[in-house]
N, C-alpha and C positions, 0 to 999 in steps of 0.2 A: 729507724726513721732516716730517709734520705734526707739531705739539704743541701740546696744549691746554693749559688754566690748570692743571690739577692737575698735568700733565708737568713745566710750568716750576714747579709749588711743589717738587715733591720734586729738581729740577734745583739748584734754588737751597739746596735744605738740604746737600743733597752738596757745592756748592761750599764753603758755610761750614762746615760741617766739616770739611771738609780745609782749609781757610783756619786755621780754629782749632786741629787738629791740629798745622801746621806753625809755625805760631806758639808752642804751646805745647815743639814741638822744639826751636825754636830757643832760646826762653829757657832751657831745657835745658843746650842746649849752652851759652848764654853765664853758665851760673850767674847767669842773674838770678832768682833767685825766688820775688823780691817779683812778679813778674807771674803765676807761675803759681797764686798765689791768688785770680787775676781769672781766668784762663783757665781752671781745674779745674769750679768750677762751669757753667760755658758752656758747655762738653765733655757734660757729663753733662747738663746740659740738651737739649741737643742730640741727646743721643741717646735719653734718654727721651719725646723727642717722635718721632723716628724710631720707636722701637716702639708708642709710641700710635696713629699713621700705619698701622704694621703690622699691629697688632687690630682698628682698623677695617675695613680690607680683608679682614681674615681673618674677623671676623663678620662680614661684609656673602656672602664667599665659603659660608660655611657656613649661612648662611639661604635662599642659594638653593641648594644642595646638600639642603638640607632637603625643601624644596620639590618638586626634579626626583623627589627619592626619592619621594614620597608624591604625586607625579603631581599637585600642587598650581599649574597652569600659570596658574591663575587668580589668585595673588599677584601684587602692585604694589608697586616698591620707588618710594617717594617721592623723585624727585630733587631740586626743588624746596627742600626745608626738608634737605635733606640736604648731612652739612660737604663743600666745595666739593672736598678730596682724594678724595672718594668718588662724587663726582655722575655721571663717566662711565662707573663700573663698574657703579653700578646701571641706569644708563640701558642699559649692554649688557645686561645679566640682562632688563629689561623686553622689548627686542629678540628676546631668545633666547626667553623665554617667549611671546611673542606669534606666533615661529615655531613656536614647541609647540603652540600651540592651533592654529593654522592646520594642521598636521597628524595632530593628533588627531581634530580634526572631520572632516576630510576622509579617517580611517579609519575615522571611527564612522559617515560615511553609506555609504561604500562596503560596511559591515558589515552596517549595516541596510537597505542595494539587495538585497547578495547575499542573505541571507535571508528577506527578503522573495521574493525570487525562486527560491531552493527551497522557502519554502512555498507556492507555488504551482504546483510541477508536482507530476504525479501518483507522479510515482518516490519511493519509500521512502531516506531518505539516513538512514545511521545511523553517527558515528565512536567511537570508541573507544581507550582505551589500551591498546598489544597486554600489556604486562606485567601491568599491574593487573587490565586489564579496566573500568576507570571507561568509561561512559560519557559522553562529553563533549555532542553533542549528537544530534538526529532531529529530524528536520523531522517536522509536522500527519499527512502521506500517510502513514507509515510507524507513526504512532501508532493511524490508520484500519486500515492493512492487519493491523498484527498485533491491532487492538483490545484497545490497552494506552494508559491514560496516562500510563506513567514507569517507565522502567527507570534502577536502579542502574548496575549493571555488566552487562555480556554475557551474566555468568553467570548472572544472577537468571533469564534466557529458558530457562537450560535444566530448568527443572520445570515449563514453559509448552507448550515443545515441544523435547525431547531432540534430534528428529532434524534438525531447524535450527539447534538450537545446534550440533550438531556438525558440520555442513555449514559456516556461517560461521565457525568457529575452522582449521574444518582449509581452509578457500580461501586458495588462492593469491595475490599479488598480481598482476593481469592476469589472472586465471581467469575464466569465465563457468559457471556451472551453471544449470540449472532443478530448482527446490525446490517441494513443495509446503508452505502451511502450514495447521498444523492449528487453525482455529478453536474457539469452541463452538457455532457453528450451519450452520460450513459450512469447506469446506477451497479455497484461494485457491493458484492453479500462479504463481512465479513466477520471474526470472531474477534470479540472486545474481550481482554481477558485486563485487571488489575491487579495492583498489589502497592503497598504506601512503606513508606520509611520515614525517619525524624534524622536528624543533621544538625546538630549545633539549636536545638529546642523549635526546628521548623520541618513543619511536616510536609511530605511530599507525598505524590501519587505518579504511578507507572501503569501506562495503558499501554498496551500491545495490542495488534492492527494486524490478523491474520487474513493474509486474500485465500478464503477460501472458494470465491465463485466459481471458478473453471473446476476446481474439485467435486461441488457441488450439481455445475452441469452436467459433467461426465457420469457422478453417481443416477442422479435423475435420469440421463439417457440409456444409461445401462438398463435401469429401469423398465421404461419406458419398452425399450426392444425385447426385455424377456416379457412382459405384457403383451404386447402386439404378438411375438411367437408364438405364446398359448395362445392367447385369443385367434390370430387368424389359422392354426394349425385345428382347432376345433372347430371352427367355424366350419371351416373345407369340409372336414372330415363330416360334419352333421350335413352341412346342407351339400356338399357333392351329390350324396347319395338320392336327395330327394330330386334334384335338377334331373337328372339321369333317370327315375323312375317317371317324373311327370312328361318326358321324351317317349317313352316308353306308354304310358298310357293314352298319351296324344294318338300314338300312333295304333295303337289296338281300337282306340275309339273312332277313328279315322276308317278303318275296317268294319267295323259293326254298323258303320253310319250307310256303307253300299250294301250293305249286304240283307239289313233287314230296315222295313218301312218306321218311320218316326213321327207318328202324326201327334205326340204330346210334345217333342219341342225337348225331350228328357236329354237326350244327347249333346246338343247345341250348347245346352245350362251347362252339362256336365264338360264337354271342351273347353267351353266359354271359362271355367273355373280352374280347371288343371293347365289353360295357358295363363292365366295370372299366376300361378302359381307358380310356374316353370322359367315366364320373364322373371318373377322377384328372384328365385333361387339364383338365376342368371346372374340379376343386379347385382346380389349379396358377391356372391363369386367374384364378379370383376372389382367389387368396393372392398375386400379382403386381398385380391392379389395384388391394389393398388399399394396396402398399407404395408405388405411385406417388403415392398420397397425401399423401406426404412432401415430391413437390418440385411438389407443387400450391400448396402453401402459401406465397406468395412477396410478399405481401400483404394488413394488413388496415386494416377499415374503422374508423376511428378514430372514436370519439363520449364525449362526458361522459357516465359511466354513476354511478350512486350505489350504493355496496358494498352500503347495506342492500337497494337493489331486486334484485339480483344474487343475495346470500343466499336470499333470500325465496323467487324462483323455484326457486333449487337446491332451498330444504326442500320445497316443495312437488310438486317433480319426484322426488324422491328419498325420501320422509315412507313411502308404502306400501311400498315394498322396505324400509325403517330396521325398519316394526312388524311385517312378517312376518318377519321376524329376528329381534327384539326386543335390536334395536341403539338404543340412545341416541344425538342428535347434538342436541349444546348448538354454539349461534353464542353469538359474542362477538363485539361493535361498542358499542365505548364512545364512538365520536364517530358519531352517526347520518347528518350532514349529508355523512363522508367520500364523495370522487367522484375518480374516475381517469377516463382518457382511453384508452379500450382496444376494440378488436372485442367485444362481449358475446358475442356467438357463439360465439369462438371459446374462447374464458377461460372461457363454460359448456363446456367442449367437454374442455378442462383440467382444471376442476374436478370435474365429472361422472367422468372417467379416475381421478383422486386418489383420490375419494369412494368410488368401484366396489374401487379397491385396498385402500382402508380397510376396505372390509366385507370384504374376505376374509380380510382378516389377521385382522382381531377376533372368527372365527368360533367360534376355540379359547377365548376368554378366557370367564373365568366372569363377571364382568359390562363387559362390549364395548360399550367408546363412543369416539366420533367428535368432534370439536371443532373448529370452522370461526371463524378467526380474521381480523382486517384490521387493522391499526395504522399510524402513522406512524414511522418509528425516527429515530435520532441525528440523518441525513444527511437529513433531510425525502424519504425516500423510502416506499412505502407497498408496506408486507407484506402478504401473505393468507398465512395457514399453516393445513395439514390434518394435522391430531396423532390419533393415534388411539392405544392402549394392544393392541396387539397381538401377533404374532410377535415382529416387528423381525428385522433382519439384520445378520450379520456385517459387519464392516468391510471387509473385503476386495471387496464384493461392491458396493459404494457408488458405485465409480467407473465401473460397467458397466452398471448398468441402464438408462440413457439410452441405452446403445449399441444400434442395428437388431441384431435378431436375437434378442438378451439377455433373457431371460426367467427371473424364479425362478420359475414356476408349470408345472406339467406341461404343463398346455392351454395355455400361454401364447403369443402367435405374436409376443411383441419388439417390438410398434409401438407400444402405447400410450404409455409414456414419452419415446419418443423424437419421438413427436407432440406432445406436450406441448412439448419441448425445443425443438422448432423454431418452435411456436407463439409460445412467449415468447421465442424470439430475435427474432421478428418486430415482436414490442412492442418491443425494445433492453432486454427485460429475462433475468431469468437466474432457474432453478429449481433450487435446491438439496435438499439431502435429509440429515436428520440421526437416525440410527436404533441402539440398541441392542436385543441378543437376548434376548428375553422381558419390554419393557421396553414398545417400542414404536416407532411409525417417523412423523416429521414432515414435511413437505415445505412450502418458504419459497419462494413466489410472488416476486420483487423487482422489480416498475416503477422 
């Protein structure tokens, strides 16, 4: 057993007090005393230095209890000028505390690794108290996706978006769903995935925010184009063949008609019949090589374009349809010098589609105008929006119009939108569309 200097000071007081103790027994016993007038004060000495001994350690104990409490690792107990009964207990406390720092730092970087490292992935992380509802934290991505910067509690989501808030409260732990959520300029698909923890007897929930839309459109387009391949490659191949016989019999009947007398009228019927036949097969034809246009589209030609020269051409291509209508269209470009990197072609080709849709809707308004917009937003990405004050349409109807086929116009044949759609997939960007009824309908270009 080792011992230090302080061991043997309080070794040698113990001895002398029971030295002195026995001492003062025995004079006791032998009725002497006259000594225990010497002895009684030295006893009490003795022991009044013993508990002096004792407050010291016991203050020296409660300062650094002090300390531990109030996470104060950074106090130094001075051993040095410190009385020589106390120097090893402080030098432990220093010891202890310097193990504290060494592991407090070493959870404050691992704290600030790990979050550093979910604000940089694209997944939404947001926790919570299940009782309260406090939320504790969300990473950057999740304050992007819902385009919020600070939620309270869970609960504050629910006058943001009702049916998300009640999607995340009623998830499972180890559930996965697909949510949509509802913006104000545009609605975002994505996967809720949970999972719960407890912490000192308080339970928590961890929701993750996967943006799976763009993955979703891209699959559905994929889609979409081997659909349209079979379909319009069968199509041709059935009806070519019949377009090309009904030319063909047009034409034999054409000869039979001079050549021999037709007083029942049989022939006429009969032409009369194989050129209906031979327009439709026509119509079919041109409304199938319309749609293959869809998976023509599988690259474009990238060039620095400047929005205001863009605009320019559109008003000027579009200026005599605007005044025989006597439609208004105001551009708005508050940075002139704005330039994107885009097919022009094809983006007039978008915008022109937009613009065409915008004059229809605004046919009914009493006074119908169009507004062509280009900005940078939060995320230095660059908008074009075509806002127009027209119809507008139902919500229910927002999620289809992109879709082949889908058309709200009578004459409508379903491709212009979703030409568009495929267009700006092509850039890596995405066309939204935000529209109330009798309000008006906006359409958000995102490079």
């Amino acid at each position: 057993m080792k011992f230090r200097k302080n061991d043997y000071g309080v070794l040698l007081r113990v001895m002398l007090l029971v030295i002195t103790l026995l001492a003062f027994a025995f004079t006791v016993l032998q009725k002497q005393y006259v000594f225990d007038l010497v002895l009684v004060p030295v006893i009490i000495f003795q022991v009044i230095d013993f508990y002096r001994l004792h407050k010291k350690a016991q203050n020296e104990v409660e300062q650094f209890v002090e300390s531990i409490h109030y996470r104060d690792f950074s106090k130094y107990f001075n051993v040095k000028q410190a009385p020589v009964e106390v120097q090893s207990l402080r030098q432990g406390f220093n010891e202890i505390n310097t193990t504290f720092r060494v592991v407090s730092k070493e959870k404050e970087q691992q704290y600030q690794y790990l979050q550093k490292i979910l604000e940089l992935v694209d997944t939404g992380i947001l926790s919570y108290e299940t009782e309260s509802g406090e939320i504790k934290w969300m990473n950057e991505s999740l304050k992007k996706i819902l385009e919020v910067p600070y939620l309270k509690t869970i609960h504050s989501l629910e006058k943001r978006d009702h049916l998300l808030y009640t999607q995340i409260v009623a998830l499972a732990p180890g559930e996965r769903i697909i949510s949509t959520i509802h913006r104000e300029k545009s609605n975002l698909k994505v996967v809720l995935s949970a999972t719960a923890f407890q912490t000192e007897g308080v339970h928590f929930k961890l929701i993750a925010f996967q943006n799976v839309n763009e993955a979703l459109e891209e699959t559905e387009s994929k889609a979409w184009q081997k659909l349209l391949s079979v379909m319009t490659h069968e199509i041709m191949n059935s009806v070519a063949p019949i377009s090309s016989l009904a030319n063909t019999l047009q034409g034999r009947l054409k000869q039979f008609k001079t050549e021999l007398p037709d007083p029942t009228g049989i022939a006429e019927d009969l032409e009369l019949g194989i050129e209906t036949i031979r327009k439709r097969s026509e119509g079919l034809l041109k409304f199938t090589e319309t749609y293959r246009n869809l998976n023509k589209i599988t690259k474009a030609a990238l060039a620095k374009v400047f929005i205001s020269g863009l605009f320019d051409n559109l008003h000027r291509l579009m200026q005599p349809t605007l005044e025989q209508k006597n439609i208004e269209m105001t551009v708005i470009l508050k940075d002139p010098l704005l330039s994107i990197e885009i097919d022009a072609g094809l983006i007039e080709q978008v915008l022109i589609n937009l613009i065409l849709n915008a004059i229809d809707a605004v046919k009914c308004s009493p006074e119908p105008k169009i507004v062509l917009t280009a900005y940078t937003d939060n995320d230095n990405k660059i908008i074009i929006k075509v806002a127009d004050n027209g119809t507008g349409m139902p919500e229910d109807l927002l999620e289809q119009i992109f879709i082949p086929f889908f058309s709200t116009k009578k004459n409508g044949n379903g491709i212009g939108l979703s030409l568009c759609k495929q267009i700006m997939m092509v850039h890596k960007g995405t066309i939204t569309v935000q529209s109330k009824v009798n309000e008006g309908t906006a359409f958000y270009l995102r490079f």
